[in-house]
VOSEKOL-686264 format. One line per 4 residues: for each residue y, z, x of C-alpha. Coordinates in Angstrom, 3 decimals, padded with zeros to 6 digits. Layout:
BEGIN
Y,Z,X; ...
//
This chain:
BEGIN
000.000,000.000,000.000; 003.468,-001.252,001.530; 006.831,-000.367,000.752; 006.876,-003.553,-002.018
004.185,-002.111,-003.648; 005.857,001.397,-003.584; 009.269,000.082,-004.997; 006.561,-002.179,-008.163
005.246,001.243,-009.167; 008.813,003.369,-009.181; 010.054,000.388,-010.989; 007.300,000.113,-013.356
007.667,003.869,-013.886; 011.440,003.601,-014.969; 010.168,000.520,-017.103; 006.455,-000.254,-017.520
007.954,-003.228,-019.666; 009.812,-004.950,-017.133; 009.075,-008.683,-016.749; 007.729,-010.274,-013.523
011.228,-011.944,-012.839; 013.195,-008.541,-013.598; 009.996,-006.765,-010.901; 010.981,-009.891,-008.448
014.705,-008.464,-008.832; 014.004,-005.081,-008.498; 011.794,-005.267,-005.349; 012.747,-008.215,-003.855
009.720,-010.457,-004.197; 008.987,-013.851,-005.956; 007.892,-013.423,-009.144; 004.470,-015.018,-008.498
004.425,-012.018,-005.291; 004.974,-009.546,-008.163; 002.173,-010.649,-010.609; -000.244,-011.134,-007.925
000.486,-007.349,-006.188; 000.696,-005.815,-010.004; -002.702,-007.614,-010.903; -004.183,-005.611,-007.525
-002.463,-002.098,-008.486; -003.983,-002.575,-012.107; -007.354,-003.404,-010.992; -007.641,-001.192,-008.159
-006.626,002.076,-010.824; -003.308,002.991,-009.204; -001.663,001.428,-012.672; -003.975,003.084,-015.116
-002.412,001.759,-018.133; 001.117,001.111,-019.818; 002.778,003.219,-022.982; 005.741,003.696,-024.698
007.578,006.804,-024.602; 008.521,008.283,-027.670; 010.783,010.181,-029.076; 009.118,013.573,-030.609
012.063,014.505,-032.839; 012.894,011.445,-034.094; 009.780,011.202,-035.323; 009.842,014.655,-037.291
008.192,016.510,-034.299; 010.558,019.610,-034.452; 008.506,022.040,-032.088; 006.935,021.556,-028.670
004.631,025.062,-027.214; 002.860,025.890,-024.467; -000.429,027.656,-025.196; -002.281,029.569,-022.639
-005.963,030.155,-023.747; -008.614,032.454,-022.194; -012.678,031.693,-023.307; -014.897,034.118,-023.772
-017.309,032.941,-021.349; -017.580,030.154,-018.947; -019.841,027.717,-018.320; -020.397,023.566,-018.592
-021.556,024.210,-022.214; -018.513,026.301,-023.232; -016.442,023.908,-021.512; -017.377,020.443,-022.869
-017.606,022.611,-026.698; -013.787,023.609,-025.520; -013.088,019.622,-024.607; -014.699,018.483,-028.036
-012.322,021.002,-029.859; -008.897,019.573,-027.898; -010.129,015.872,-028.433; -010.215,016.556,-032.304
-006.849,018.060,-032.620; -004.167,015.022,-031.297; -001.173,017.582,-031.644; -002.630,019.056,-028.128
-000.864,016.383,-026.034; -002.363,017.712,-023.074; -004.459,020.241,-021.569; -005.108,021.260,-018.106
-007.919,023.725,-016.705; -005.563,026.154,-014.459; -005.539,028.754,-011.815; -003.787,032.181,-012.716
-004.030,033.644,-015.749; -004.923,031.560,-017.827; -007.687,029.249,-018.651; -006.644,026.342,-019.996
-002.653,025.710,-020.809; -002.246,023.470,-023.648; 001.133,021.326,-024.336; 001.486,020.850,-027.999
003.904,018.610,-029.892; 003.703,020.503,-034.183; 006.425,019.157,-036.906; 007.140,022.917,-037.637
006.721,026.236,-037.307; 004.186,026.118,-040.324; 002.270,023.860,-038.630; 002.289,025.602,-035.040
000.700,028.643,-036.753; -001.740,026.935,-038.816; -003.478,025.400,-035.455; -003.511,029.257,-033.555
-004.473,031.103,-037.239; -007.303,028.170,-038.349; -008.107,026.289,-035.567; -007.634,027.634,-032.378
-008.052,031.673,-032.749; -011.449,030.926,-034.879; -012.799,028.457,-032.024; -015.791,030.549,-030.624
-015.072,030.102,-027.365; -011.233,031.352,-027.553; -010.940,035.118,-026.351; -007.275,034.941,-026.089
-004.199,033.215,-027.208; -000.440,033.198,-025.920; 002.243,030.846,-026.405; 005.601,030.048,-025.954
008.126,027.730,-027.938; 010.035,025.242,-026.124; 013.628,025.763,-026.903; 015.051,023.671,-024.505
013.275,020.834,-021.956; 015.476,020.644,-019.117; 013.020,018.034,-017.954; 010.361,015.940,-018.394
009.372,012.751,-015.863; 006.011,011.927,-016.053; 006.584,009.680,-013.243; 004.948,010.324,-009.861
007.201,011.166,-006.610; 006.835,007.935,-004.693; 010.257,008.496,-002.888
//
């Protein structure tokens, strides 16, 4: 990886929409240069995929939390049960096995309060594997890049 292909994937982060010309621009490459190299970063995995980024509260999604979950017991079984439960529930955006604390932390995007405490009351809290629960509202986000660092 040179310091073309560096400058395709921070400009593809900014804009994972941007034509080949407006890459060519950006980087200073033909555009044939730029299809060719973004071809080789999306078949080699280092471009796993393209999405738009949405706005939550425009689209009615009035509270972001951060969970932090402790299971009862550990183990591969408890684990993938734990990994069936988050793929069933799409209002966990994320979750990330952790160090600390915590088990798992969970990032979770609700339309309302209502709706953040019916997931911990009837879904999470019940869970069988779930020991213990503690979250925290987002009242702020002072930031959020899910880009990557590439200097």
């Amino acid at each position: 990886m040179d310091r073309f292909d560096l400058a395709l994937l921070r400009a593809l982060q900014t804009d994972g929409s941007m034509t080949n010309a407006a890459l060519a621009e950006a980087v200073g490459l033909s555009a044939s240069q730029c299809s060719r190299r973004r071809a080789a970063l999306e078949a080699s995995g280092v471009i796993a995929g393209y999405r738009a980024r949405l706005d939550p509260a425009a689209l009615g999604f009035g509270l972001r939390a951060i969970i932090r979950v402790n299971l009862r017991t550990h183990g591969q079984e408890q684990e993938a049960a734990f990994a069936r439960f988050l793929a069933e529930h799409d209002q966990i955006r994320a979750a990330h096995s952790v160090s600390g604390d915590a088990d798992y932390i969970l990032d979770v995007h609700v339309r309302s309060l209502e709706a953040f405490a019916d997931l911990i009351h009837t879904r999470l809290l019940p869970h069988p594997q779930v020991a213990q629960v503690r979250s925290e509202i987002v009242l702020r986000t002072l930031k959020d890049d899910a880009g990557l660092p590439l200097g």
